[in-house]
N, C-alpha and C positions, 0 to 999 in steps of 0.2 A: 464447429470444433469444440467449441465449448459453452457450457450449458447456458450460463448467467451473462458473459460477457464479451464482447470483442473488441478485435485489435485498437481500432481507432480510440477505445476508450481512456487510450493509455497511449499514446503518442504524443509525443513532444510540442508543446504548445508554441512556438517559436517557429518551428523550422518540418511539423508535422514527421519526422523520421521515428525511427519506433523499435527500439533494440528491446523490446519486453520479453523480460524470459517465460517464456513455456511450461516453465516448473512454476514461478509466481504464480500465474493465472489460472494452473490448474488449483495449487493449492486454496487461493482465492473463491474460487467455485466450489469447493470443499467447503470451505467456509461458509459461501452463502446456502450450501444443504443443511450445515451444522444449526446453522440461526433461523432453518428455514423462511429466508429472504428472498425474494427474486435476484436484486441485483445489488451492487453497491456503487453510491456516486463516487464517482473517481475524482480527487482533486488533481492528482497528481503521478503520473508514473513513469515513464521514462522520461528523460531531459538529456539535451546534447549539454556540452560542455559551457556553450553560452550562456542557456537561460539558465546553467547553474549559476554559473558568475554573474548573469543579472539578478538573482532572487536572492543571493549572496548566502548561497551555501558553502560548506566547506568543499576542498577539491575533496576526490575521493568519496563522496558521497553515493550510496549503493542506488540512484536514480539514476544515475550516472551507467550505472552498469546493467542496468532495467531489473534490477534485484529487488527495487521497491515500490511502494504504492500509499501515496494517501487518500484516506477516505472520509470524504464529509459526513459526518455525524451529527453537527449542526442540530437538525428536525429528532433527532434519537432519543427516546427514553432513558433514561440514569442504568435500569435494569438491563436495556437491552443494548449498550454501551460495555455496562457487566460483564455480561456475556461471550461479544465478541473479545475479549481480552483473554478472558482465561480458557475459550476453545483457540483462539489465536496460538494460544502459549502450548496446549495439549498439544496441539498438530504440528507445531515443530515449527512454526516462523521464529526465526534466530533475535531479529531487533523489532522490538514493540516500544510506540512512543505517541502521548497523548497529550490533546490540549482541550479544549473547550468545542474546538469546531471536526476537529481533524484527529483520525485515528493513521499513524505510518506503520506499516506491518513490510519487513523486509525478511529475505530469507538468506542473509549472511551466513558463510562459515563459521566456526569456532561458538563458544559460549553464548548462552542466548541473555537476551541486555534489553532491560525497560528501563524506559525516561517517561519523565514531566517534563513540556516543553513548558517555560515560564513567562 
């Protein structure tokens, strides 16, 4: 179904259930043509309610709603980090937020919003 990635990769690591939206992981696979990548390590993409409140996210949080996805960048070039940011941002993912290891690309409604996680 889709080129780069599947379901499992993005399932709830607590309770395996997997409400990822369809629209995320296409536009994702968009993404990995863009940076011409095969795949991207998933840290992180859907979460039930629990292992929110275990990992001590906020409620409301768009993993929550399979809206988003973090990705290990960890092993990634400075440039090629660059990259997936500002084709992130062309292609219309709504919330972008970054740290040292982890890129989160969500596809929220409303205004599109970048962070530095600290």
């Amino acid at each position: 179904m889709w080129k780069h990635f599947n379901l499992d990769m993005f399932a709830c690591p607590c309770c395996r259930n997997n409400l990822i939206s369809e629209k995320l992981i296409l536009k994702l696979d968009s993404l990995c043509d863009a940076l011409h990548t095969p795949s991207f390590k998933i840290k992180s993409g859907y979460r039930c309610i629990y292992q929110n409140n275990v990992i001590g996210n906020q409620a409301g949080a768009y993993h929550v709603d399979g809206l988003a996805a973090d990705i290990d960048w960890s092993e990634w070039p400075n440039a090629l980090r660059y990259k997936l940011v500002s084709k992130a941002m062309c292609m219309g993912f709504r919330g972008i937020g970054i740290d040292g290891d982890t890129a989160h690309l969500d596809i929220r409604r409303g205004t599109q919003i970048f962070w530095v996680y600290k």
